[in-house]
N, C-alpha and C positions, 0 to 999 in steps of 0.2 A: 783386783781383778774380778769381770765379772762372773758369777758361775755361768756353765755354758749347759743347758736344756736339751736336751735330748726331744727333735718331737717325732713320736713317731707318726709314719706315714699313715693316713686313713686308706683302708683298702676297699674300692668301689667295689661292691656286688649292684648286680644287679637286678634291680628288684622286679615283681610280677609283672607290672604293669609296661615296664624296660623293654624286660622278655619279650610282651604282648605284643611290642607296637615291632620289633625286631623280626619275629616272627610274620607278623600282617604281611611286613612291607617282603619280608624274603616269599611270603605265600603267593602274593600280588605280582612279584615278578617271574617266579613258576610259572604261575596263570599265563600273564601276556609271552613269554617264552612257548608254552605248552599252545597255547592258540595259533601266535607265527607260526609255529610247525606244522598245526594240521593242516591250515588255511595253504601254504605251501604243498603242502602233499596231496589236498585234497584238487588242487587247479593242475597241479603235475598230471595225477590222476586225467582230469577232466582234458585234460590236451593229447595224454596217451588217448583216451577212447572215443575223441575226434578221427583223429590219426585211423585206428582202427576201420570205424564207422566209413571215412574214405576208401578207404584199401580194398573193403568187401563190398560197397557200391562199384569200386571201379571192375573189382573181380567180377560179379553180378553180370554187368556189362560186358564184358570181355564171354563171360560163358551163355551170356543169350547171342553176340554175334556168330562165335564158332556155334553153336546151335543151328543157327539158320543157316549157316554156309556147309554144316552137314546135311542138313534135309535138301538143300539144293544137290549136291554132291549126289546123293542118294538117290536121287530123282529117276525114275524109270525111262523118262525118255526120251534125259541127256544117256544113259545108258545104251538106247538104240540108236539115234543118232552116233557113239560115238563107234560101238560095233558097225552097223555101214559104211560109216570112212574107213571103215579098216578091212572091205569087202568081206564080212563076219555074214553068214545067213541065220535068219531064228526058226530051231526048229523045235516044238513043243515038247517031242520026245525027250530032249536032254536037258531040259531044264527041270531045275529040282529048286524047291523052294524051302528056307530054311529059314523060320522065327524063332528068334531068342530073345529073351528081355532079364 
């Protein structure tokens, strides 16, 4: 019978240089991960403050129309005109004039 050998198992470490290239490659995919994300956030970002940029030009517009359609409103002499359709007389004595800003 033959003797029977025992062998035992070699146990892999791993060595610096192992470590080295293990580390790189998990570094390097941090990296492109940490990039997709900014890049991602950063265009989210850039499409929110489109969006923005519209909202206050269109607001902009919307407050020079009402603007003009008060100063029309306001106007002194759609105000007499409309007092005489309404058989109203102007009399200097009762009018009071009143600026505030």
């Amino acid at each position: 019978m033959a003797k029977y050998v025992r062998r035992r198992r070699k146990t892999r470490r791993l060595s610096l240089f192992g470590f080295s290239v293990v580390f790189l490659a998990f570094s390097l995919f941090s990296l492109l991960l940490c990039s997709l994300f900014v890049n991602t956030t950063n265009t989210n970002l850039t499409i929110k403050i489109q969006k923005m940029q519209e909202e206050i030009a269109s607001i902009e517009n919307e407050n020079k129309s009402i603007n003009i359609e008060i100063q029309s409103l306001e106007n002194k002499e759609r105000v007499y005109v409309i007092a005489e359709a309404s058989n109203m007389n102007l009399d200097q004595s009762n009018i009071i004039s009143v600026s505030g800003e």
